[in-house]
Residue, then its C-alpha position, 0 to 999 in steps of 0.5 A: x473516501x479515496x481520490x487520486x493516486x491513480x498513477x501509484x496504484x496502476x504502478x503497483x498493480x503493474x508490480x503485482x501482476x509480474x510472475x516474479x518476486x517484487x520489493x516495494x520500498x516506499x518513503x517520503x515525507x509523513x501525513x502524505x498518505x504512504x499508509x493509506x496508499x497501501x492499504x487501498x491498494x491491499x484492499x483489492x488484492x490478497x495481501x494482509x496488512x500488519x502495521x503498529x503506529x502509537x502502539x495500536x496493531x491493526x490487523x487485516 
């Protein structure tokens, strides 16, 4: 279940809807949520996630 963060995903769906080219950098301090973010967010949209943590790959 996902809750909250709606002020950050209407942000990056703002970004994603521009006819233009958008860099996304995010950071901030671990287990805050930064993976789970994304990957919500990619969910609904046509991206792939790629991502290595603890030498397990996961793939979308």
């Amino acid at each position: 279940m996902f809750i909250g963060r709606e002020y950050e995903i209407k942000a990056l769906n703002k970004l994603y809807e521009k006819d233009s080219f958008q860099f996304v950098v995010m950071y901030g301090r671990r287990r805050v949520g930064k993976t789970r973010l994304l990957t919500e967010f990619c969910l609904k949209t046509c991206f792939y996630i790629i991502y290595k943590n603890d030498n397990i790959n996961y793939y979308k």
